[in-house]
C-alpha positions as CSV (number, residue, x, y, z in Angstrom):
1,X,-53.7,-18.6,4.7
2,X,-54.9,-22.1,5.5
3,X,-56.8,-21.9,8.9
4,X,-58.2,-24.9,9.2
5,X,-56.9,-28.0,11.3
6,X,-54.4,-30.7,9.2
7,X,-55.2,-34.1,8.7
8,X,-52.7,-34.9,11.0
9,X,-54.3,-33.0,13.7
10,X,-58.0,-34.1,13.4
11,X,-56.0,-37.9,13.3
12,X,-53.9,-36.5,16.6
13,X,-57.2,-35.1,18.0
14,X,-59.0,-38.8,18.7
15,X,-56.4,-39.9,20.8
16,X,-57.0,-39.2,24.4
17,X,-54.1,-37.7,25.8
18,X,-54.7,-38.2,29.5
19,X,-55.4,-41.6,28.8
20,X,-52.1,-42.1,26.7
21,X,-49.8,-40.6,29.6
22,X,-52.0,-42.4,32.1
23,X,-50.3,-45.6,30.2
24,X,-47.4,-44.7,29.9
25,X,-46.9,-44.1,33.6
26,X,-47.9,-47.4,33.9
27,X,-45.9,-49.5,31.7
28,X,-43.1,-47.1,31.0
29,X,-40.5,-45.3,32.8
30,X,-37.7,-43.2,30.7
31,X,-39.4,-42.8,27.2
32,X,-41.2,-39.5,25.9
33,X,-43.2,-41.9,23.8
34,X,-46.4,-39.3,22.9
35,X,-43.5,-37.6,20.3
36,X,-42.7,-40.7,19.5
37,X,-46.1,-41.4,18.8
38,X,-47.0,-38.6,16.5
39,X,-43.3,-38.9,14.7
40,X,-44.4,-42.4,13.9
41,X,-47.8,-41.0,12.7
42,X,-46.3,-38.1,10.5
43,X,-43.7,-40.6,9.3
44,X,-47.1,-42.8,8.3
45,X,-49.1,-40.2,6.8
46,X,-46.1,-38.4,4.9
47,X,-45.3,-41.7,3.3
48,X,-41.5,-41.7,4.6
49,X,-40.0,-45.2,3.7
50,X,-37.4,-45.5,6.6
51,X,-36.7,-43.6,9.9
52,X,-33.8,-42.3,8.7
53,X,-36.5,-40.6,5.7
54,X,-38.7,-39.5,8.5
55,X,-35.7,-37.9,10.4
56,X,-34.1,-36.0,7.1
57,X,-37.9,-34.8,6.6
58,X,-38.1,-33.7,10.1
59,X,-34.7,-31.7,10.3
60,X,-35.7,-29.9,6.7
61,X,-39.1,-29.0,8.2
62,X,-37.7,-28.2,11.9
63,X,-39.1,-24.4,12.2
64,X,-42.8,-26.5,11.4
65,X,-42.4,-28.7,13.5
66,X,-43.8,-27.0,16.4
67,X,-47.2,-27.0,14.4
68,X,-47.3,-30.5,14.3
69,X,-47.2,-30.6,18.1
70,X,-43.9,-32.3,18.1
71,X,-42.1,-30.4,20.9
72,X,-38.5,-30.8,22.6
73,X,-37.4,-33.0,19.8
């Protein structure tokens, strides 16, 4: 089996997390915008052509998705 890290999570690794929920304290109040962040990213990277492409890919891959890091979706 594959054991090495995706692309996706080396990309995911760069971004400081602390930092990233440090700013969204700040400027917002009701979002969970880091899964919105990495959806956006996946969406990017897997070459999805609308949200609604993201979302079917998503809801196929849905037992995956916890690989990805995208949790309580």
């Amino acid at each position: 089996m594959y054991q090495d890290k995706s692309v996706f999570a080396q990309l995911v690794s760069f971004i400081n997390r602390n930092h990233f929920n440090y700013l969204v304290r700040k400027y917002v109040k009701f979002f969970r915008c880091w899964n919105q962040l990495l959806t956006l990213m996946f969406g990017q990277l897997s070459n999805r052509e609308s949200l609604r492409d993201l979302m079917v890919l998503l809801m196929l891959i849905r037992k995956r998705v916890n690989i990805l890091d995208l949790v309580n979706m």
